[in-house]
C-alpha positions as CSV (number, residue, x, y, z in Angstrom):
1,X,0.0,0.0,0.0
2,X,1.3,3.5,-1.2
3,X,1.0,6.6,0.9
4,X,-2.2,9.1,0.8
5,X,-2.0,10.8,-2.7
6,X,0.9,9.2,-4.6
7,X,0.9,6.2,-7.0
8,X,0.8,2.9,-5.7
9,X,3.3,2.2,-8.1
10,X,5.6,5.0,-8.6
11,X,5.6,6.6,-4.9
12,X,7.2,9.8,-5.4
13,X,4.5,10.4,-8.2
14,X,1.3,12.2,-7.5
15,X,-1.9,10.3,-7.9
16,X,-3.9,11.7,-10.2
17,X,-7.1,8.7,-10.4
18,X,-7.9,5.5,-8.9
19,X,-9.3,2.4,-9.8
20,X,-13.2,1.9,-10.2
21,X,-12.3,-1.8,-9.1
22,X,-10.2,-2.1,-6.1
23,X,-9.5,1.9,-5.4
24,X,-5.6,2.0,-5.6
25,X,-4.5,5.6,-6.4
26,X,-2.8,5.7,-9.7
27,X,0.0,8.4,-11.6
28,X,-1.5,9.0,-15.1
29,X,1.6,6.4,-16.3
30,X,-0.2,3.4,-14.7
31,X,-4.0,4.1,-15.9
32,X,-5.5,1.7,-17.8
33,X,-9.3,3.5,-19.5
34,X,-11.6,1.4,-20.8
35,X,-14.8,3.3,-21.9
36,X,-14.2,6.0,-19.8
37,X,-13.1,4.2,-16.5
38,X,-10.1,4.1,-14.5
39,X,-8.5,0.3,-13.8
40,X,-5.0,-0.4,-12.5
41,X,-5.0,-3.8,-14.2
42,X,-6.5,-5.8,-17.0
43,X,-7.4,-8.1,-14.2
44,X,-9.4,-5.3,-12.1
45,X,-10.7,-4.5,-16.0
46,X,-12.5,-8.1,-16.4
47,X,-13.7,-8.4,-12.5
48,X,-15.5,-5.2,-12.8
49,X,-16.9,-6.0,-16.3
50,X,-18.0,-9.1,-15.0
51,X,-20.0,-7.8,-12.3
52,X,-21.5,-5.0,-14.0
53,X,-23.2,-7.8,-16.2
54,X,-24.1,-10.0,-13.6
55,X,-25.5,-6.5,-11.8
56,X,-27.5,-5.4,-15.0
57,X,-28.9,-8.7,-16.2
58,X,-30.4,-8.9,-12.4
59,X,-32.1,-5.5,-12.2
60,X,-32.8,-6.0,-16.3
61,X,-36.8,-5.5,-15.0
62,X,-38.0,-1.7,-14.9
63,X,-38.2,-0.4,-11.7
64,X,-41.8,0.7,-12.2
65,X,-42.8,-3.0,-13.1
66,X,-41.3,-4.0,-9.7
67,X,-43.2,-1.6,-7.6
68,X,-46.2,-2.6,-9.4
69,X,-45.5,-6.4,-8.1
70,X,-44.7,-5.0,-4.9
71,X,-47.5,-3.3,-4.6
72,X,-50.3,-5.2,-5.9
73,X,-49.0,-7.6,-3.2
74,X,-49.1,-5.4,-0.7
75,X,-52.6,-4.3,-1.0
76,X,-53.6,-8.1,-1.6
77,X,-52.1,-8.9,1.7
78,X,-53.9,-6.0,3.6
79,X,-57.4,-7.4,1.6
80,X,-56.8,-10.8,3.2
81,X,-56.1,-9.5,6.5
82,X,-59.4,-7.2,6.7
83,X,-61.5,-10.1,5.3
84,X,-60.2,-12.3,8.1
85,X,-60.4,-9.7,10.7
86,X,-64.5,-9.0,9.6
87,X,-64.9,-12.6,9.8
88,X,-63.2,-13.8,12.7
89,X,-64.6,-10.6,14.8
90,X,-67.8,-11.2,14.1
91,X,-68.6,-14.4,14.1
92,X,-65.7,-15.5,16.9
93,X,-67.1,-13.1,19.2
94,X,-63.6,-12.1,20.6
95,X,-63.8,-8.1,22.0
96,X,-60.4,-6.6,19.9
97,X,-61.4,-8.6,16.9
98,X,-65.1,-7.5,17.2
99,X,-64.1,-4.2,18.0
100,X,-61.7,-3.8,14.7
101,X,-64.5,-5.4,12.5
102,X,-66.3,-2.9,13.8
103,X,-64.2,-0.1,13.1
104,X,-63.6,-0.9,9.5
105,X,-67.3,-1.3,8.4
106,X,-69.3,-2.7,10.6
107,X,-71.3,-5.9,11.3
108,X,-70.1,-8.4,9.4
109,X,-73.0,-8.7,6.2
110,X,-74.3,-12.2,7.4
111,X,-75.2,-11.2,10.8
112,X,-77.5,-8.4,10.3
């Protein structure tokens, strides 16, 4: 490891990037660009390549598709709960249960 600032490889040189990979400060003699990047190494080159793929073929789906998921999920979830809390309070009898049903609408249809 250099010091703060120079070239991990030439220490008395200034560093003037670093790595996108691994972070090593780098003299403008030991850059390797690729597509506008900074890499120390062919070998820093293909492990950051490799994960960028990896990263992009995983979050390939829109984000707005996701949150659609997640959210028609969500408000199934919440559905199911309410229907079991309207039941269950109403024809279980118990006070909290009761007292929610209730709450969110009333008797429950089938005993009024």
């Amino acid at each position: 490891m250099g010091r703060a600032g120079f070239c991990v490889n030439h220490p008395e040189r200034p560093a003037e990037r670093s790595c996108v990979q691994c972070h090593k400060a780098l003299c403008n003699d030991c850059v390797l660009l690729d597509e506008g990047d900074t890499f120390c190494s062919r070998k820093c080159l293909s492990r950051y390549r490799t994960f960028h793929r990896a990263y992009v073929a995983e979050h390939a789906r829109t984000p707005l598709v996701t949150t659609l998921i997640r959210m028609g999920i969500g408000v199934l979830i919440l559905l199911i709960l309410w229907v079991l809390i309207y039941i269950t309070g109403g024809v279980l009898h118990v006070p909290v249960l009761k007292a929610i049903s209730e709450f969110l609408g009333g008797k429950p249809f089938f005993l009024r």
